[in-house]
TISE-860857 format. One record per residue: residue number from 0; residue in one letter; z negated, x negated, y of N, C-alpha, C, CB in turn. Coordinates in steps of 0.05 Angstrom, whole numbers, plus 5000, padded with zeros to 4 digits. Glycine has a CB too. Layout:
REM residues N
+-----+------+------+------+------+------+------+------+------+------+------+------+------+------+
!  nr ! rest !   nz !   nx !   ny !  caz !  cax !  cay !   cz !   cx !   cy !  cbz !  cbx !  cby !
+-----+------+------+------+------+------+------+------+------+------+------+------+------+------+
! NUM !    A !    Z !    X !    Y !    Z !    X !    Y !    Z !    X !    Y !    Z !    X !    Y !
...
+-----+------+------+------+------+------+------+------+------+------+------+------+------+------+
This chain:
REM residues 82
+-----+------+------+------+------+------+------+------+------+------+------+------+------+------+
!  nr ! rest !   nz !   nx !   ny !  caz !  cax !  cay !   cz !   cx !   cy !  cbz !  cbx !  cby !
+-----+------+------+------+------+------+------+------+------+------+------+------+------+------+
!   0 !    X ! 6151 ! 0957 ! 9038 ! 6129 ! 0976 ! 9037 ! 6124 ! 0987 ! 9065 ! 6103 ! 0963 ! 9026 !
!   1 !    X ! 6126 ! 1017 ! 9070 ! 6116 ! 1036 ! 9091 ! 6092 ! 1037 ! 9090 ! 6124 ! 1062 ! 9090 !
!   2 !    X ! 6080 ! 1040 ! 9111 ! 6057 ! 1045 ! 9110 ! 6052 ! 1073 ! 9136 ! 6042 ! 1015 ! 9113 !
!   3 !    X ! 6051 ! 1098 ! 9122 ! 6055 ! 1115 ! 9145 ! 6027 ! 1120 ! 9160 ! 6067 ! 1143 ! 9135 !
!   4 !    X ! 6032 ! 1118 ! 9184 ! 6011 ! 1128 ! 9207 ! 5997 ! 1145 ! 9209 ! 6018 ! 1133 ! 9224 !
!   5 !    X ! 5967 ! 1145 ! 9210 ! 5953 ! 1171 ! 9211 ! 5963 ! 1192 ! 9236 ! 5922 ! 1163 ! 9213 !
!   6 !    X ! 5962 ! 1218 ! 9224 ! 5962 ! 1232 ! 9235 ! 5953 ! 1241 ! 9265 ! 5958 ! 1239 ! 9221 !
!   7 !    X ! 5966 ! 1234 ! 9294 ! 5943 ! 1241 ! 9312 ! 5931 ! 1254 ! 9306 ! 5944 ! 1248 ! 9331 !
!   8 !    X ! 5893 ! 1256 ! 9321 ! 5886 ! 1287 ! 9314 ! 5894 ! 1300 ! 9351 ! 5842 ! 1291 ! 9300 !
!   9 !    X ! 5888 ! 1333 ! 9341 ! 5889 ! 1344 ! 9369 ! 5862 ! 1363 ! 9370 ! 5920 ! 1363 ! 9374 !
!  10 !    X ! 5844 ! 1360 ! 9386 ! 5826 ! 1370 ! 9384 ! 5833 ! 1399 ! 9405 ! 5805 ! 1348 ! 9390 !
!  11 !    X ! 5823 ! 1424 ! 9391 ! 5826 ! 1442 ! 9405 ! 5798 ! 1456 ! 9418 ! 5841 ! 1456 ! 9391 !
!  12 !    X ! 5777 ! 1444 ! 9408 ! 5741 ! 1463 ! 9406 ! 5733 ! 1443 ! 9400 ! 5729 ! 1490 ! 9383 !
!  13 !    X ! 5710 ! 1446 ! 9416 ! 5688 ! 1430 ! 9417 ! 5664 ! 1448 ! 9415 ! 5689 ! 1414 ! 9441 !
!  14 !    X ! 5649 ! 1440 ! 9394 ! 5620 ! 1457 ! 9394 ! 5601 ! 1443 ! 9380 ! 5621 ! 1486 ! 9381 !
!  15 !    X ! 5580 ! 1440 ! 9400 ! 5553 ! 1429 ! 9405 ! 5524 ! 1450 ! 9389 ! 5552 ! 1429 ! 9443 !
!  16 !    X ! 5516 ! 1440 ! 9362 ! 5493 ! 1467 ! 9352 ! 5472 ! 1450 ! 9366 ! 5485 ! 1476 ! 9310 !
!  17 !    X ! 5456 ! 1468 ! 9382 ! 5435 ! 1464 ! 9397 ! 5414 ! 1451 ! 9375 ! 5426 ! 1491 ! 9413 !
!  18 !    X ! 5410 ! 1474 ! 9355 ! 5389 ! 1470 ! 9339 ! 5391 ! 1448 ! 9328 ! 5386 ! 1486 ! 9322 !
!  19 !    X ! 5405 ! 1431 ! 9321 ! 5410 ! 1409 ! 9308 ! 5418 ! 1377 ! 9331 ! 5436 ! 1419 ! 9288 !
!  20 !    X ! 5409 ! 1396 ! 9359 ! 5421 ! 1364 ! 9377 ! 5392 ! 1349 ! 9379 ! 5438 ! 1370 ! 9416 !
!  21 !    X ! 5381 ! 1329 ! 9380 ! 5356 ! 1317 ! 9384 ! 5368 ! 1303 ! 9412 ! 5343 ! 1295 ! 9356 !
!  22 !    X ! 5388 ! 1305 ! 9431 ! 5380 ! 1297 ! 9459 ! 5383 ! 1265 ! 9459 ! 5347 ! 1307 ! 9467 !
!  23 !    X ! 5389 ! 1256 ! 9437 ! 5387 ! 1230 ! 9440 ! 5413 ! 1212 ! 9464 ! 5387 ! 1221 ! 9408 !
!  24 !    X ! 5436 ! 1235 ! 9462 ! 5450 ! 1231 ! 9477 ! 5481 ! 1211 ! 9481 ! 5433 ! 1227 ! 9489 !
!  25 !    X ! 5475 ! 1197 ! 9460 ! 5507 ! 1175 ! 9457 ! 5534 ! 1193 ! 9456 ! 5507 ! 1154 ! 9422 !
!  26 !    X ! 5533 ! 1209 ! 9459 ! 5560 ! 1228 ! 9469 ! 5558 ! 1223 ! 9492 ! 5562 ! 1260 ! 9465 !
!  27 !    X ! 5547 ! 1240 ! 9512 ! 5537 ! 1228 ! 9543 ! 5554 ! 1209 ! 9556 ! 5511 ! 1213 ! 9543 !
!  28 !    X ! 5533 ! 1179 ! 9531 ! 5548 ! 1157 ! 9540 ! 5583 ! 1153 ! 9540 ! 5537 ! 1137 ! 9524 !
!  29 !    X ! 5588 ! 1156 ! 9511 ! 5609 ! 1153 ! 9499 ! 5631 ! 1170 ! 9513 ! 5603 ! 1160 ! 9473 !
!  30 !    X ! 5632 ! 1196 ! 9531 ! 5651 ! 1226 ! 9542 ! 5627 ! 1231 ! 9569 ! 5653 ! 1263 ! 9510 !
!  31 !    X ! 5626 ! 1219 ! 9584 ! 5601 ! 1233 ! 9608 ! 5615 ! 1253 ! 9621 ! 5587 ! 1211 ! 9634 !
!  32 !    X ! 5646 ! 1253 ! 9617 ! 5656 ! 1281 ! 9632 ! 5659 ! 1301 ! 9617 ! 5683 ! 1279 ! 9645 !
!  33 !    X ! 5655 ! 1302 ! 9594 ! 5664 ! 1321 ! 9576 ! 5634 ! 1321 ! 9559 ! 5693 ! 1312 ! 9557 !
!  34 !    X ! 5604 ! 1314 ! 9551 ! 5584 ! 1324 ! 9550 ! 5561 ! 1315 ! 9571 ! 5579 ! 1322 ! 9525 !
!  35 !    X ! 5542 ! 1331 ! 9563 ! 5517 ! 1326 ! 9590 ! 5501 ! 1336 ! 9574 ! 5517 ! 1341 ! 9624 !
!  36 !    X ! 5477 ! 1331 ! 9582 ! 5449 ! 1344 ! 9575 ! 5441 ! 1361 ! 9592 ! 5428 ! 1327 ! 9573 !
!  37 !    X ! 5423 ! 1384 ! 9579 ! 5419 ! 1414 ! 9595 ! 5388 ! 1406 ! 9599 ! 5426 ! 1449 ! 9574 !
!  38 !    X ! 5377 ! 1427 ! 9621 ! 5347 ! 1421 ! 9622 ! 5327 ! 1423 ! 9600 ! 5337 ! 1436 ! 9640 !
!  39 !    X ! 5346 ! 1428 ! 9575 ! 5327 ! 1435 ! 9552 ! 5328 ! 1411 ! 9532 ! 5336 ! 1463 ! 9537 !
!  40 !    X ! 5342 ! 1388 ! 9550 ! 5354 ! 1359 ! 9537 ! 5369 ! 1365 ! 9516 ! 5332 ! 1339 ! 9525 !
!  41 !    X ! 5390 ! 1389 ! 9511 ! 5406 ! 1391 ! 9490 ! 5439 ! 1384 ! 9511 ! 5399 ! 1426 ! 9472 !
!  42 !    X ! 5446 ! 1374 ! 9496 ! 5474 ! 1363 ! 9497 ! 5494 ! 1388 ! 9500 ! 5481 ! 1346 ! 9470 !
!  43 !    X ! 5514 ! 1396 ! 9519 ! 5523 ! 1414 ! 9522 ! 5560 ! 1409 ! 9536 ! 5500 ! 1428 ! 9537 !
!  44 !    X ! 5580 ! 1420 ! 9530 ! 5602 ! 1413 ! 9538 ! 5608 ! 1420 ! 9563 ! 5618 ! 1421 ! 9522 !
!  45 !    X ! 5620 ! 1399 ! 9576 ! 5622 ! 1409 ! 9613 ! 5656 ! 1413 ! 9618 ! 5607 ! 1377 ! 9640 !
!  46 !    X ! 5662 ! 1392 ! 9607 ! 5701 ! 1401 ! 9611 ! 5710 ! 1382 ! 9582 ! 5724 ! 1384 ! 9652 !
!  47 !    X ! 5724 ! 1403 ! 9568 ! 5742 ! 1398 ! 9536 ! 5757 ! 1376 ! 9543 ! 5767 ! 1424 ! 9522 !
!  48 !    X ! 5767 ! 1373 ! 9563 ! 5797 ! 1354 ! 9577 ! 5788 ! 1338 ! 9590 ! 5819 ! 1367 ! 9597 !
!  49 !    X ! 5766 ! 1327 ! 9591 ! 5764 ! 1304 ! 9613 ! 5763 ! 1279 ! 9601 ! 5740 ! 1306 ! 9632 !
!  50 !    X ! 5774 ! 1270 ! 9567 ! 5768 ! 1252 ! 9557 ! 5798 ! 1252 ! 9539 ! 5740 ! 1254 ! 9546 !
!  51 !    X ! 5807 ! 1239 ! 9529 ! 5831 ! 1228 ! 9511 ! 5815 ! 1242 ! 9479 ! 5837 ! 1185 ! 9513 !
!  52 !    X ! 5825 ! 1253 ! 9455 ! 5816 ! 1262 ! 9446 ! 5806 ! 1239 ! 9425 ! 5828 ! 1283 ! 9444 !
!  53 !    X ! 5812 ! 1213 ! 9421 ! 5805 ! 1195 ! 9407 ! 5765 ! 1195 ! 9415 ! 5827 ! 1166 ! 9416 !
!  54 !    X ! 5765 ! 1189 ! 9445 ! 5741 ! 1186 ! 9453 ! 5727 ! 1205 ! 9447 ! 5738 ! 1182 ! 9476 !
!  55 !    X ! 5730 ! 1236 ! 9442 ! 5717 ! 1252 ! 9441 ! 5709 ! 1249 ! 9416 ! 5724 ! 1271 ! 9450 !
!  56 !    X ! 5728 ! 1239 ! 9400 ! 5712 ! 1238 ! 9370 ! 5694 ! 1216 ! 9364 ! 5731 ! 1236 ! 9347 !
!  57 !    X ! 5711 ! 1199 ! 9384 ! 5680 ! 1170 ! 9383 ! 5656 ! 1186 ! 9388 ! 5679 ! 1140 ! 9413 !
!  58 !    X ! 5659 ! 1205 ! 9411 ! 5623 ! 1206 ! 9416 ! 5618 ! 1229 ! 9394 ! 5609 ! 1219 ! 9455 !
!  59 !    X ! 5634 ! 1248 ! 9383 ! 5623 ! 1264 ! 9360 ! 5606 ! 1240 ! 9335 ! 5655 ! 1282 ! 9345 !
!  60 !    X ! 5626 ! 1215 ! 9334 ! 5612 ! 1208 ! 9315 ! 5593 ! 1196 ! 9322 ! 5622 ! 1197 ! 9300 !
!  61 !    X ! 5588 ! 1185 ! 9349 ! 5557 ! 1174 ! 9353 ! 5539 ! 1192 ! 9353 ! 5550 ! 1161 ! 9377 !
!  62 !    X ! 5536 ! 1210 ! 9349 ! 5520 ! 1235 ! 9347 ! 5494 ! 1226 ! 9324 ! 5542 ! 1262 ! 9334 !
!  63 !    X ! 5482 ! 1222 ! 9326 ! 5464 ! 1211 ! 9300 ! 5453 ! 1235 ! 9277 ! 5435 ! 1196 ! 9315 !
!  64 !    X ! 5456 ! 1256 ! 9288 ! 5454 ! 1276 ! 9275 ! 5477 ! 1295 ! 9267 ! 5438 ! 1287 ! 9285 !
!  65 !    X ! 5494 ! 1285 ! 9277 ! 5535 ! 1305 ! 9264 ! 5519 ! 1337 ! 9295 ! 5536 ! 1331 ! 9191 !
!  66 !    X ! 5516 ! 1337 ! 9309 ! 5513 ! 1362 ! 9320 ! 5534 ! 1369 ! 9331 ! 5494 ! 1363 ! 9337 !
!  67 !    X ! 5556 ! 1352 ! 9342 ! 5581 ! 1362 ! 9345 ! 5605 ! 1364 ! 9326 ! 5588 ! 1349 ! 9362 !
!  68 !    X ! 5613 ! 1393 ! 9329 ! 5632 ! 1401 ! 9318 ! 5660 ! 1399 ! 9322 ! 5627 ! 1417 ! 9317 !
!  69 !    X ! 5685 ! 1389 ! 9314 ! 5707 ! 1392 ! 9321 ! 5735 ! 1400 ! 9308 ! 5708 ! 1377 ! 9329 !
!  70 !    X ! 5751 ! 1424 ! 9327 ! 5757 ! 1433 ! 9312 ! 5793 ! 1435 ! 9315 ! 5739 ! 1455 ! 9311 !
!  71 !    X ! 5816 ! 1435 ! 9304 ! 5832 ! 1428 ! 9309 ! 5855 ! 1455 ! 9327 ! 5837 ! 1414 ! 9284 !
!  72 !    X ! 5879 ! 1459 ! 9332 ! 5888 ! 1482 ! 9346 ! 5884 ! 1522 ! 9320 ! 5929 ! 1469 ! 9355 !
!  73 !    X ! 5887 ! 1502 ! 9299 ! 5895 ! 1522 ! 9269 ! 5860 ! 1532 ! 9273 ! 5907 ! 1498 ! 9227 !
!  74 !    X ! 5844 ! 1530 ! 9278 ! 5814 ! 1529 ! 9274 ! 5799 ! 1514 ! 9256 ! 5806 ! 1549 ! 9269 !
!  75 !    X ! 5813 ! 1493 ! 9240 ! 5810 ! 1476 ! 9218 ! 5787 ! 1455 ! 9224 ! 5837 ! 1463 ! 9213 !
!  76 !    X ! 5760 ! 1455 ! 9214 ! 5743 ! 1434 ! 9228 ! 5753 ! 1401 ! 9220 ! 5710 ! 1439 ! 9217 !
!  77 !    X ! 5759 ! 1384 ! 9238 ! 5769 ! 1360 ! 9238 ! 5745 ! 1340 ! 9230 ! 5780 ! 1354 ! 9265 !
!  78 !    X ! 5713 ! 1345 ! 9246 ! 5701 ! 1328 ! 9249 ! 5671 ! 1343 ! 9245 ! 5710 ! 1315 ! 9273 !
!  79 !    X ! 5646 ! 1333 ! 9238 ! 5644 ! 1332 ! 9215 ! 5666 ! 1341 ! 9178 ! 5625 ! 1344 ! 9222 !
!  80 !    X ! 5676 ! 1315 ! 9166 ! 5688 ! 1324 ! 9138 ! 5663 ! 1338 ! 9124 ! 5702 ! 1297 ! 9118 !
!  81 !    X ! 5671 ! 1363 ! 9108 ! 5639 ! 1377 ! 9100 ! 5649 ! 1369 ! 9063 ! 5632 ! 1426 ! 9111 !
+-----+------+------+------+------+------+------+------+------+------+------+------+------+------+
Protein backbone atom coordinates (compact mmCIF):
# COMPACT_ATOMS: atom_id res chain seq x y z
CA UNK A 1 0.00 0.00 0.00
CA UNK A 2 1.20 3.72 -1.27
CA UNK A 3 0.37 6.15 0.48
CA UNK A 4 0.93 9.36 -1.67
CA UNK A 5 2.24 12.64 -0.17
CA UNK A 6 0.44 15.72 0.22
CA UNK A 7 0.94 18.07 -2.11
CA UNK A 8 3.51 20.92 -1.07
CA UNK A 9 1.62 24.04 -0.85
CA UNK A 10 3.30 27.21 -2.58
CA UNK A 11 2.03 30.23 -1.28
CA UNK A 12 2.04 33.06 -3.73
CA UNK A 13 -0.33 36.14 -1.70
CA UNK A 14 -0.81 36.88 1.30
CA UNK A 15 -3.80 39.04 2.34
CA UNK A 16 -4.68 40.35 5.66
CA UNK A 17 -8.87 41.84 5.74
CA UNK A 18 -8.42 44.56 8.19
CA UNK A 19 -12.05 44.49 8.93
CA UNK A 20 -12.06 41.16 10.18
CA UNK A 21 -8.44 41.25 12.10
CA UNK A 22 -9.21 41.76 16.04
CA UNK A 23 -5.23 42.43 16.69
CA UNK A 24 -5.02 39.60 18.74
CA UNK A 25 -1.91 38.82 16.95
CA UNK A 26 -0.66 34.92 16.97
CA UNK A 27 0.55 35.43 13.39
CA UNK A 28 3.06 38.01 14.83
CA UNK A 29 4.05 35.35 17.06
CA UNK A 30 3.92 32.46 14.81
CA UNK A 31 5.91 34.73 11.19
CA UNK A 32 7.28 38.09 13.14
CA UNK A 33 9.12 38.69 9.83
CA UNK A 34 6.46 38.27 7.59
CA UNK A 35 3.36 39.95 9.84
CA UNK A 36 3.31 42.94 12.36
CA UNK A 37 0.79 45.02 13.77
CA UNK A 38 -0.02 48.65 12.37
CA UNK A 39 -0.80 51.60 14.72
CA UNK A 40 -4.36 50.76 14.20
CA UNK A 41 -3.42 47.18 15.99
CA UNK A 42 -4.44 45.51 12.66
CA UNK A 43 -2.06 42.89 11.50
CA UNK A 44 -0.43 43.77 8.28
CA UNK A 45 2.22 41.95 5.89
CA UNK A 46 5.89 43.22 6.06
CA UNK A 47 7.91 40.71 3.74
CA UNK A 48 5.87 37.44 1.82
CA UNK A 49 9.48 35.63 2.01
CA UNK A 50 10.76 35.89 5.25
CA UNK A 51 9.16 32.66 6.51
CA UNK A 52 9.11 28.91 4.90
CA UNK A 53 5.64 28.70 3.55
CA UNK A 54 4.54 25.82 6.01
CA UNK A 55 4.96 28.58 8.87
CA UNK A 56 3.05 31.03 7.13
CA UNK A 57 0.16 28.86 7.14
CA UNK A 58 0.68 27.93 10.77
CA UNK A 59 0.21 31.58 11.65
CA UNK A 60 -2.80 31.91 8.99
CA UNK A 61 -4.28 29.27 10.99
CA UNK A 62 -3.70 30.76 14.40
CA UNK A 63 -5.62 33.53 13.30
CA UNK A 64 -8.65 33.13 15.59
CA UNK A 65 -10.76 34.81 13.30
CA UNK A 66 -9.51 33.16 9.47
CA UNK A 67 -8.41 37.08 8.66
CA UNK A 68 -5.67 35.82 6.66
CA UNK A 69 -5.98 34.92 3.30
CA UNK A 70 -3.86 32.60 1.17
CA UNK A 71 -3.48 32.28 -2.03
CA UNK A 72 -1.64 29.89 -4.32
CA UNK A 73 0.66 31.06 -7.79
CA UNK A 74 -2.84 30.07 -10.19
CA UNK A 75 -4.76 32.68 -7.76
CA UNK A 76 -6.55 29.69 -6.20
CA UNK A 77 -7.32 30.46 -2.36
CA UNK A 78 -5.35 27.66 -0.39
CA UNK A 79 -6.21 28.86 3.08
CA UNK A 80 -9.12 29.68 4.45
CA UNK A 81 -11.10 26.16 2.59
CA UNK A 82 -14.57 28.22 1.91
Amino acid sequence: MSQESPKPIKIAKIVVDPDACIGAAPCVTVAPGVFQLGDDNKAYVVDAHAADDDTILLAAQSCPVQAISLYDEEGNKIYPEE
